[in-house]
C-alpha positions in Angstrom: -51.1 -194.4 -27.1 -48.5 -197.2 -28.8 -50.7 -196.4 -32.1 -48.2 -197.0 -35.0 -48.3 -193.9 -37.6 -46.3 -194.6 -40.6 -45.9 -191.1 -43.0 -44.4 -191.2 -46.4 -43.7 -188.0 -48.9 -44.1 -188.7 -52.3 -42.9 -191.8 -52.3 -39.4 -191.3 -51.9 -39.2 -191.8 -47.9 -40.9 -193.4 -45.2 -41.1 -192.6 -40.9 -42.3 -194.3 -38.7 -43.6 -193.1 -35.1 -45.8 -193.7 -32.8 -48.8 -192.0 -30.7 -46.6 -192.5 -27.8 -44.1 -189.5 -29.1 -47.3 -187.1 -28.0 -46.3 -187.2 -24.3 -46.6 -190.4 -23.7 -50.0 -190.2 -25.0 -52.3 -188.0 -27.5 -54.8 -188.1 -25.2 -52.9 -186.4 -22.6 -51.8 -183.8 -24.9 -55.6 -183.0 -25.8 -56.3 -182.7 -21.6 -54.4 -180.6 -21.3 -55.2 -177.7 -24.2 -58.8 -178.3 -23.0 -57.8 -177.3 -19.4 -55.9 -174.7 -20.8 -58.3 -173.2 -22.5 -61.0 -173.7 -20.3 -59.1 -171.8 -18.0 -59.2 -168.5 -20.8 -63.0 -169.3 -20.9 -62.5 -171.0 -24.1 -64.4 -174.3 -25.3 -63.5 -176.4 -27.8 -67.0 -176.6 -30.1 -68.2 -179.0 -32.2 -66.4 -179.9 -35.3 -63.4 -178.3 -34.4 -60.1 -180.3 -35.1 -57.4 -180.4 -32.4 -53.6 -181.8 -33.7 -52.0 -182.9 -30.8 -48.3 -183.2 -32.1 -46.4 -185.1 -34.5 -45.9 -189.0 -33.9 -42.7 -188.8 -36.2 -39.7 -186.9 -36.8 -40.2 -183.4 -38.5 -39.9 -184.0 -41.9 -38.4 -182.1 -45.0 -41.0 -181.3 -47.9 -40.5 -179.0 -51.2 -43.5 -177.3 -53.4 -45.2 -180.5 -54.9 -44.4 -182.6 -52.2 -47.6 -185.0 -50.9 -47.6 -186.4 -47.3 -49.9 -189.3 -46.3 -50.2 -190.1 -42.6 -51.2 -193.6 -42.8 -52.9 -194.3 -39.1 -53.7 -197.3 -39.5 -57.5 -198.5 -38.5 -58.0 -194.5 -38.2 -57.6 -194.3 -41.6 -55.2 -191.7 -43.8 -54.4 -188.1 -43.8 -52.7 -186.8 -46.9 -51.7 -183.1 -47.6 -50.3 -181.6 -50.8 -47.9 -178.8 -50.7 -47.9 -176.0 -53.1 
């Protein structure tokens, strides 16, 4: 839940977070839009991707902005916007 999550956008800035900024926890955050949905009579299926909140700060981007997540020994996320 402590999970450091560093995010930078095109080089110019850097935040820092943590998974702890996702009620307390990610993982309570995915509980409960299961139980949510499993009370609509919805499932989550395979392959489907849940984003449970932002670890940081929102931040500012512009057309031709990138944004890496770095998470660490999950790995990267990165996202260019157009």
């Amino acid at each position: 839940a402590k999970h450091p999550v560093i995010a930078s956008v095109s080089g110019r800035s850097q935040h820092s977070g943590s998974g702890a900024a996702v009620l307390g926890d990610p993982r309570i955050a995915l509980t409960w839009i299961v139980n949510e949905l499993s009370g609509l009579g919805i499932a989550l299926q395979p392959g489907q991707v849940v984003i449970t909140g932002t670890c940081v700060t929102p931040i500012s981007v512009e057309a031709g902005d990138e944004v890496i997540g770095d998470l660490g020994r999950f790995g990267r996320v990165s996202v260019r916007f157009v």
